[in-house]
LOGU-84819 format. One line per 3 residues: their letters; for each residue x, y, z of C-alpha. Coordinates in Angstrom, 3 decimals, decimal comma. Each point is the difference from the previous one (the first is absolute). Last residue first. Layout:
BEGIN
a = X:Y:Z | ...
This chain:
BEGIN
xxx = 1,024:-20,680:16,856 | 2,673:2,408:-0,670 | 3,285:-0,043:2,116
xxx = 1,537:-3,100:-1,589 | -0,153:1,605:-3,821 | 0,930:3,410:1,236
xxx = 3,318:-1,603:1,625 | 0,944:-2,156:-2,634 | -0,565:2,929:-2,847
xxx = 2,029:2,065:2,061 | 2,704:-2,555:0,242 | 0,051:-0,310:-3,337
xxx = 0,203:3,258:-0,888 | 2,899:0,378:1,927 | 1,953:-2,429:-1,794
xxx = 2,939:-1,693:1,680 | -1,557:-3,449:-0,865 | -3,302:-0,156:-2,121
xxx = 1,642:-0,161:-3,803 | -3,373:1,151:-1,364 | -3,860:-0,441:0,077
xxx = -1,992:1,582:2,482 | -3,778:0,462:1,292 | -1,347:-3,015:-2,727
xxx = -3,762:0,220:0,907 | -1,269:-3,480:1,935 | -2,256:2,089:2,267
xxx = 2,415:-1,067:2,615 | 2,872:1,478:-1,718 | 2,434:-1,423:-2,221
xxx = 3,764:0,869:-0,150 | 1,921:-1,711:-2,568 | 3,733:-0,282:0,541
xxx = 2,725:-0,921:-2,885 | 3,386:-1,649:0,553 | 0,804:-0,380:-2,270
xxx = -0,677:1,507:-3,429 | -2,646:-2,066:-2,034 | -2,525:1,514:2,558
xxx = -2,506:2,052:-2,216 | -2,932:-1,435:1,674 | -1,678:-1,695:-3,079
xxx = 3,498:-0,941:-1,071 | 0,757:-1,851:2,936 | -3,378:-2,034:-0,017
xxx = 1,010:-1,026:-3,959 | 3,256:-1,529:0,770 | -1,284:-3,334:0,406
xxx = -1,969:-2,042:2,972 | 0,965:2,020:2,705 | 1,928:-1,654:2,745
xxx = -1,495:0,908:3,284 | 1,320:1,182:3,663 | -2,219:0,910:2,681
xxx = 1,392:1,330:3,709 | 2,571:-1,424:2,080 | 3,367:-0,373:-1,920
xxx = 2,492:-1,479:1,714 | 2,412:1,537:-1,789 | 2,388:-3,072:-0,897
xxx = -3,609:-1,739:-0,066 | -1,192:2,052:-2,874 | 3,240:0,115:-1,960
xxx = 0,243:-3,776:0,071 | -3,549:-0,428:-1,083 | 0,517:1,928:-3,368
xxx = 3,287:-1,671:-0,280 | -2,228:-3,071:-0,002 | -1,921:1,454:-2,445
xxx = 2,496:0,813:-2,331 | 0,882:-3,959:0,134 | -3,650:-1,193:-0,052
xxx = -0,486:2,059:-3,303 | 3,329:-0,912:-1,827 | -0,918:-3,282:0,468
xxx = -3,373:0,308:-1,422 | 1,725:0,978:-2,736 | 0,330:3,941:-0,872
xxx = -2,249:2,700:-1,289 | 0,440:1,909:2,506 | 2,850:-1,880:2,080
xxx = 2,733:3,520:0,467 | -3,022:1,588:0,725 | -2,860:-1,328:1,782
xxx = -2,300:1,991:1,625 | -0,230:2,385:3,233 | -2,649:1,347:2,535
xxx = 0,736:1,072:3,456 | -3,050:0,803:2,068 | -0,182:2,525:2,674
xxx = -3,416:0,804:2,162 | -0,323:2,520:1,837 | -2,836:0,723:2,589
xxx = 0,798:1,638:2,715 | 1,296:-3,903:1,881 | 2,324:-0,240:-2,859
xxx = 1,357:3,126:0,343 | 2,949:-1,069:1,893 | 0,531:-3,457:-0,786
xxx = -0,557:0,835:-3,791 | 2,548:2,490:0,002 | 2,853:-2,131:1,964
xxx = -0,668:-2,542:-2,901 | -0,348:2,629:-2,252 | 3,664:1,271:0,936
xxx = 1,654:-3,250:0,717 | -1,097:-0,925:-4,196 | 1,396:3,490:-1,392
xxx = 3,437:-0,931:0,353 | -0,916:-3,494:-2,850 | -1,565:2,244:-2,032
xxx = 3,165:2,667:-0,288 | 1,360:-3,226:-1,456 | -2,060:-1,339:-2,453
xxx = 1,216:-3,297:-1,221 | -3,247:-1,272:2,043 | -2,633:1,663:-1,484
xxx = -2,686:2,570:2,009 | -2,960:2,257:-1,108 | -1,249:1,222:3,534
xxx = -3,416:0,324:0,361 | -1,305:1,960:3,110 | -3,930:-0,613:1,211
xxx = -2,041:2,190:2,178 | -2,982:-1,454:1,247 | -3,631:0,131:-0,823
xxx = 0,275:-1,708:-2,901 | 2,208:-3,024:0,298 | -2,105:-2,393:-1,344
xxx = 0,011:2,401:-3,169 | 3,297:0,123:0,215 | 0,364:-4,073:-0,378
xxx = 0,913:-2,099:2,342 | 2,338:-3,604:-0,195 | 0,901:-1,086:3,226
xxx = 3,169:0,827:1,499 | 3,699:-0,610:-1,248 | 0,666:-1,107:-3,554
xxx = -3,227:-0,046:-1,362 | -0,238:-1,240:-3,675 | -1,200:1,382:-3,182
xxx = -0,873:3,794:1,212 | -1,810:2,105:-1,676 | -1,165:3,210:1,802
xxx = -2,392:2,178:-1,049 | 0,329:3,810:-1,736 | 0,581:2,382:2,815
xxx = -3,708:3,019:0,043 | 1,433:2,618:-1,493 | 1,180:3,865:1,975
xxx = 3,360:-1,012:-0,910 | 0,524:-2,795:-2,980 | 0,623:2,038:-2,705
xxx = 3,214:1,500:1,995 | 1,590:-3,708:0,087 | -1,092:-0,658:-3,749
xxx = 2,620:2,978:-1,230 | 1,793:-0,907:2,700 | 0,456:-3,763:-1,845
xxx = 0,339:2,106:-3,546 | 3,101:1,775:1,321 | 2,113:-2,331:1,349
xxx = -1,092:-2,301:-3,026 | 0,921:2,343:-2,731 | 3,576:0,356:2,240
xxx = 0,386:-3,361:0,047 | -0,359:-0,740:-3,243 | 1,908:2,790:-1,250
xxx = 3,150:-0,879:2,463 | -0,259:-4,368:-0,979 | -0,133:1,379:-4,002
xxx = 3,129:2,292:0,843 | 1,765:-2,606:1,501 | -0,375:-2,207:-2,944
xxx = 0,658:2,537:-2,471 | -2,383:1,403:-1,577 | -2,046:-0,009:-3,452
xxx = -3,243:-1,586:-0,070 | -0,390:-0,042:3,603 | 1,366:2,955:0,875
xxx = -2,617:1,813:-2,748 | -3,056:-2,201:2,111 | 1,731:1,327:3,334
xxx = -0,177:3,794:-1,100 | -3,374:-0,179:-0,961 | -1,054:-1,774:3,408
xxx = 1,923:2,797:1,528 | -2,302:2,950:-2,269 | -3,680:-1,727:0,861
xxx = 1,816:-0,842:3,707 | 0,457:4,289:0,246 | -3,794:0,357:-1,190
xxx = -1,503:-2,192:2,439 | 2,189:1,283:2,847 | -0,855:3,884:-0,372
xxx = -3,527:-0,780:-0,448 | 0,056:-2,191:2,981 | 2,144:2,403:2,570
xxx = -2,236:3,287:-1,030 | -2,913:-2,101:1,002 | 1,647:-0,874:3,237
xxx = 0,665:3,521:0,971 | -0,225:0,061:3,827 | 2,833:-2,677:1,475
xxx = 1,563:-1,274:-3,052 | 0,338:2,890:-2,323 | 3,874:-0,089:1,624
xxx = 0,201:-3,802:-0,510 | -1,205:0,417:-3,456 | 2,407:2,855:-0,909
xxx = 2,951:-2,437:1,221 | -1,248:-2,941:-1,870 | 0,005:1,747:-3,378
xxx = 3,415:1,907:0,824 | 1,509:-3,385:0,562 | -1,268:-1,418:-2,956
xxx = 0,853:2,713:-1,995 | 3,325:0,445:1,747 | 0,538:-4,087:-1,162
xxx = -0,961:0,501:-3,734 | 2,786:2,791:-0,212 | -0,948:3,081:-1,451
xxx = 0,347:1,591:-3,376 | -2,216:-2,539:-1,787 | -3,050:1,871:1,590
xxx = 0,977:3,595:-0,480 | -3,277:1,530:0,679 | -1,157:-2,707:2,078
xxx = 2,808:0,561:2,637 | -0,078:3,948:0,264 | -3,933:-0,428:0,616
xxx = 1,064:-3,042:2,493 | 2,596:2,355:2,064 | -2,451:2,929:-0,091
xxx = -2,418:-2,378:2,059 | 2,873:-1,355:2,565 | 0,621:3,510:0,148
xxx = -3,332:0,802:1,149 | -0,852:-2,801:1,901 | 3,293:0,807:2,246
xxx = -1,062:3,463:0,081 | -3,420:-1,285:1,555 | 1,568:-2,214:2,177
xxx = 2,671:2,413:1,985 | 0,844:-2,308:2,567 | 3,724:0,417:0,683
xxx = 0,678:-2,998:-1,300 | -2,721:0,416:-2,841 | 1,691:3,013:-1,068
xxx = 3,417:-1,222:-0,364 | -1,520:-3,612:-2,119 | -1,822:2,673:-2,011
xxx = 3,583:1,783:-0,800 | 1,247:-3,286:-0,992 | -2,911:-0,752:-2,393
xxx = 0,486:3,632:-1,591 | 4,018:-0,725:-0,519 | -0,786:-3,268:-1,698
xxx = -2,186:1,217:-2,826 | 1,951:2,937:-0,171 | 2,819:-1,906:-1,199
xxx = -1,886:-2,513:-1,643 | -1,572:2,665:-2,298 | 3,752:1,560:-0,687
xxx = 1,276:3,532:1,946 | -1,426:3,247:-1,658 | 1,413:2,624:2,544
xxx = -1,659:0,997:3,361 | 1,350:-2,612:2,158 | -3,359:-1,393:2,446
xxx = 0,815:2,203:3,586 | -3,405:1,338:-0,411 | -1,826:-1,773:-3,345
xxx = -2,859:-0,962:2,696 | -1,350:3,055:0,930 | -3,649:-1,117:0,430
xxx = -3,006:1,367:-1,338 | -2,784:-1,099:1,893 | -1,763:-3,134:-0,114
């Protein structure tokens, strides 16, 4: 990449780590607006080399942020750059949580933890691209009959990591339905996976009451393609997807195409696209 003149504009006199920090990410927000990429990259870059030299001098939350930014923008042709980046930034977050843990506040514990997690689950989410999906567990079949993706080979097939306190889950429901309607008949496939939560571990009880909400959601939606409960919380941690919702993108050759947020993301949609159009 060539030299780029990203300290233009930046102030010219020492300001603090987080201070710079900060002003770098905003100026790659300007130039990906205005679709300047590769000076995006680069002070998205500059911004994580001013980070890690002053780690305790910036706050946990612009690390994360900065983390998931940079992957994003390695997203579409520098994938490897995107892993090593991620695998070392959840080494320092997962750091961070443990010394929350031992000696934060309550708020600050639930913020490290979430963070660590935020960035470990894309961490997993980039390993996956270019891999042939893990399987599918599912314990019971909510809506369809039960498949696997290697039954499904040959198609494409969209998971979508779902609960039912999840709000932003509960908008995305029309939009798969209307989804799998439309490219249905090219080949897509779209199951919705999910597990129990507020029951895991639970009574029985507990069980056949979160599953009835389970049900409710699915008929309030009318829900026409596959939906499963997983069996535990291992098949969401295999695909990254503890943040919901969570789409997986798997081609007809069974290799994971996308993994991500799905919605408004124009990766996604390219991903969707290539994936139907190749037999």
């Amino acid at each position: 990449m060539e030299n780029m003149n990203i300290d233009a504009g930046l102030s010219v006199e020492p300001v603090k780590p987080q201070v710079l920090v900060t002003e770098l990410m905003d100026r790659a927000f300007e130039f990906r607006q205005t679709g300047k990429l590769e000076q995006a990259v680069a002070c998205l870059e500059q911004a994580l080399v001013e980070a890690r030299k002053t780690p305790f001098e910036i706050e946990f939350q612009t690390r994360i942020q900065l983390a998931m930014t940079l992957a994003d923008a390695y997203q579409s042709n520098e994938i490897e750059k995107a892993r090593e980046m991620l695998v070392a930034e959840a080494a320092f977050a997962e750091k961070i949580s443990q010394v929350m843990q031992a000696t934060g506040t309550p708020p600050q514990k639930r913020a490290a933890t979430a963070g660590f997690l935020q960035v470990r689950d894309r961490s997993i989410q980039m390993s996956l691209l270019g891999h042939e999906a893990p399987e599918i567990s599912v314990k019971e079949w909510l809506v369809g009959e039960p498949t696997s993706l290697a039954e499904l080979r040959g198609r494409v097939v969209l998971l979508e990591f779902w609960a039912t306190w999840c709000k932003p889950c509960h908008e995305m429901f029309p939009k798969l339905n209307e989804l799998h309607q439309i490219e249905g008949p090219r080949g897509l496939e779209v199951i919705g996976l999910t597990r129990h939560y507020m029951a895991y571990g639970g009574t029985d009880e507990s069980k056949i009451e979160e599953r009835r909400l389970m049900l409710g959601m699915v008929n309030q939606h009318q829900v026409s393609f596959r939906v499963g409960i997983a069996k535990d919380e291992r098949l969401q941690a295999e695909f990254g997807a503890n943040g919901l919702p969570t789409i997986v993108l798997v081609d007809r050759n069974g290799i994971v195409s996308y993994a991500g947020p799905g919605e408004n993301d124009i990766v996604f949609s390219r991903a969707l696209q290539h994936s139907l159009t190749v037999q």
